[in-house]
C-alpha positions in Angstrom: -63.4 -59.7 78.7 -67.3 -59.3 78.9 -67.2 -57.0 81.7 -64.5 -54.9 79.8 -66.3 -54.3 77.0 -70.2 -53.5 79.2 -67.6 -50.8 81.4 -66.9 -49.3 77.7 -70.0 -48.9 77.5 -71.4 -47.2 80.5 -68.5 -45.5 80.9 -68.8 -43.8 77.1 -69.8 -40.4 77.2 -73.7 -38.9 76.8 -74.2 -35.1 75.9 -77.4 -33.6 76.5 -78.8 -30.1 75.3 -80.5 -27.6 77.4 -81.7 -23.8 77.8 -82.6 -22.3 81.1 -83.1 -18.9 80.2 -82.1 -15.5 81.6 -82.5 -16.3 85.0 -80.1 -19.6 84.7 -77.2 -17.9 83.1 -78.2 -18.8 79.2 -79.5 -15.5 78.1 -76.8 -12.6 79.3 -76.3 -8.7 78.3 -73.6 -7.1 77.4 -72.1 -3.8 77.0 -68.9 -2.7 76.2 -67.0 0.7 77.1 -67.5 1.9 73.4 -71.3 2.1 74.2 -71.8 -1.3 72.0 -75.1 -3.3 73.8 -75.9 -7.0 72.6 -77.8 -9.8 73.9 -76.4 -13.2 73.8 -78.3 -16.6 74.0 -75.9 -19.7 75.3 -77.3 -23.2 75.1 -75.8 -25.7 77.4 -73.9 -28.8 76.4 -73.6 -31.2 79.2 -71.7 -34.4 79.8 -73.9 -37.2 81.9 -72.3 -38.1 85.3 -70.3 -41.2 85.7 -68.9 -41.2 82.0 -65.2 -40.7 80.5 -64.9 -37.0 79.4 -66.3 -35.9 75.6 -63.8 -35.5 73.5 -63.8 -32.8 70.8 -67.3 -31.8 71.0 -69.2 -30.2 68.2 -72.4 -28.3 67.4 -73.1 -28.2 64.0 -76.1 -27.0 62.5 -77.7 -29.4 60.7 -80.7 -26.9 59.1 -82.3 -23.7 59.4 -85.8 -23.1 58.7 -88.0 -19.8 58.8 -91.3 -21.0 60.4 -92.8 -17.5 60.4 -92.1 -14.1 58.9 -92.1 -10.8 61.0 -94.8 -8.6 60.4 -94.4 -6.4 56.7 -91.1 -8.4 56.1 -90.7 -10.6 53.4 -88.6 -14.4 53.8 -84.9 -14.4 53.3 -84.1 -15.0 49.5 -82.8 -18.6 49.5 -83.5 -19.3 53.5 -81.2 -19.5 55.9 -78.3 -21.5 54.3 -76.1 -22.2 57.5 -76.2 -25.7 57.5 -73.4 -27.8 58.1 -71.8 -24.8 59.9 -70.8 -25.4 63.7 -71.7 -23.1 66.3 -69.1 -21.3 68.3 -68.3 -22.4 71.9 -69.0 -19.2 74.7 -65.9 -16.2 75.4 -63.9 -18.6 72.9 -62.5 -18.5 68.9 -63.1 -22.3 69.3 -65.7 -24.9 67.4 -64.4 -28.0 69.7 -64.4 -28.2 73.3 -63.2 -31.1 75.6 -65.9 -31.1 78.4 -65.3 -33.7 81.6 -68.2 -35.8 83.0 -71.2 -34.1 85.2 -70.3 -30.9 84.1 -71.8 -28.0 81.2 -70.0 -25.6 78.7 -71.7 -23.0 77.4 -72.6 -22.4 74.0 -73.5 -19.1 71.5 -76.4 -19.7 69.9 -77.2 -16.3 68.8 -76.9 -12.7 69.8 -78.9 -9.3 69.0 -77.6 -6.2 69.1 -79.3 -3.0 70.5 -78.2 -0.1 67.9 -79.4 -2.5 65.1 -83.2 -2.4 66.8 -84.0 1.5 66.1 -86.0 0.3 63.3 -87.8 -2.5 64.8 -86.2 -4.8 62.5 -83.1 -6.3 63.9 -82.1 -9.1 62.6 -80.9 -12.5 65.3 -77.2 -13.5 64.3 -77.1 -17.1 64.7 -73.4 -17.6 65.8 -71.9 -19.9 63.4 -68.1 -19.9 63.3 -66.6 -18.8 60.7 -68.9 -15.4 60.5 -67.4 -14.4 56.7 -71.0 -13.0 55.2 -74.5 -12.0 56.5 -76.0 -15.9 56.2 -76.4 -16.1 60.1 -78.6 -13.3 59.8 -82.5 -13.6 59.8 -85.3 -11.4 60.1 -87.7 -14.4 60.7 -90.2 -14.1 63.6 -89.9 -17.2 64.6 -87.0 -20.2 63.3 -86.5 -23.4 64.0 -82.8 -24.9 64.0 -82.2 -28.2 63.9 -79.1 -29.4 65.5 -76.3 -32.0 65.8 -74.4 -32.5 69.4 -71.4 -34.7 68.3 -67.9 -36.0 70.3 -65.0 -38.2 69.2 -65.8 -40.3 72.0 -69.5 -40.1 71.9 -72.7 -40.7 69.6 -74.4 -37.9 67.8 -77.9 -36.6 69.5 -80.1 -34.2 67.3 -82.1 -31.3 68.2 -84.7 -29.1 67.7 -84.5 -25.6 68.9 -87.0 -22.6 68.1 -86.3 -19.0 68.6 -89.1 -16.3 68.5 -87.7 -13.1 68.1 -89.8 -9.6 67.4 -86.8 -7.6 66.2 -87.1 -5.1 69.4 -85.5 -4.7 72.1 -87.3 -1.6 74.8 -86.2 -1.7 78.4 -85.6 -5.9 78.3 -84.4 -7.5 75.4 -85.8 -10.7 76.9 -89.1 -9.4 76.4 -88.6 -9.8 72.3 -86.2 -12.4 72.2 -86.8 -15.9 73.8 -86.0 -19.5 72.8 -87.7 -22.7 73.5 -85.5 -25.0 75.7 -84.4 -28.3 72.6 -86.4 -31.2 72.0 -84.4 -34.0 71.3 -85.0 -35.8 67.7 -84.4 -39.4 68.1 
């Protein structure tokens, strides 16, 4: 019976948080045929090796903080209240995601769009799910988001993830937009 319950254990499922950038897949560009050109960042939510599969997996944002205004633009009036919202899972409609052991699922973080940056002062849509007003949008130089990585199956891990973002966009978006990889927050 002691052995049963230490293989429960083990075999209970670990999610970790990362962000490899543009050239590992977690920063893409898109256009559409309609001439519509955004830039989306994906985080990725993997399951350790050796572990049962995480069960309905969830990102929720757990706060949003400005840590530094753009140039001649004032804070958001009341912050960014998007907490307790849960980020959207990547090319889906979905919040929850089932995601089997030693593999990763992508995640939308947040996504700029090119038409928006004429002015130099595009705001970053964080991308919470249900969109329904303009919340998920800041102007903010530089934000921090503090988020929760939670399962069915699995214990909640928090993280720390800070986005610099100019409001540009020029011949690489990547050049104005670029987020540090999460720090957990044990």
């Amino acid at each position: 019976m002691y052995v049963g319950v230490l293989r429960e254990r083990w075999r209970r499922p670990k999610l970790s948080l990362e962000y490899g950038g543009p050239s590992n897949g977690d920063a893409v560009e898109t256009r559409a045929a309609d001439g519509w050109t955004g830039a989306y960042v994906r985080l990725r939510v993997r399951a350790a090796k050796r572990r049962y599969a995480a069960e309905d997996v969830e990102v929720m944002v757990l706060g949003a903080r400005e840590l530094e205004p753009r140039a001649n633009e004032l804070p958001a009036p009341g912050g960014i209240a998007i907490e307790g919202q849960l980020l959207g899972w990547s090319n889906t409609k979905s919040t929850r995601m089932t995601i089997p052991s030693d593999t990763h699922r992508h995640l939308d973080l947040l996504h700029i769009v090119k038409a928006e940056t004429a002015s130099g002062a595009a705001p970053a849509w964080i991308a919470v799910r249900p969109e329904y007003d303009t919340r998920h949008a800041t102007r903010s130089g530089r934000f921090e988001l503090e988020l929760a990585v939670s399962a069915r199956n699995a214990n909640a891990r928090r993280y720390r993830v800070v986005v610099h973002y100019d409001g540009g966009w020029g011949d690489d978006p990547w050049h104005h937009l670029a987020v540090d990889a999460p720090t957990s927050l044990r």
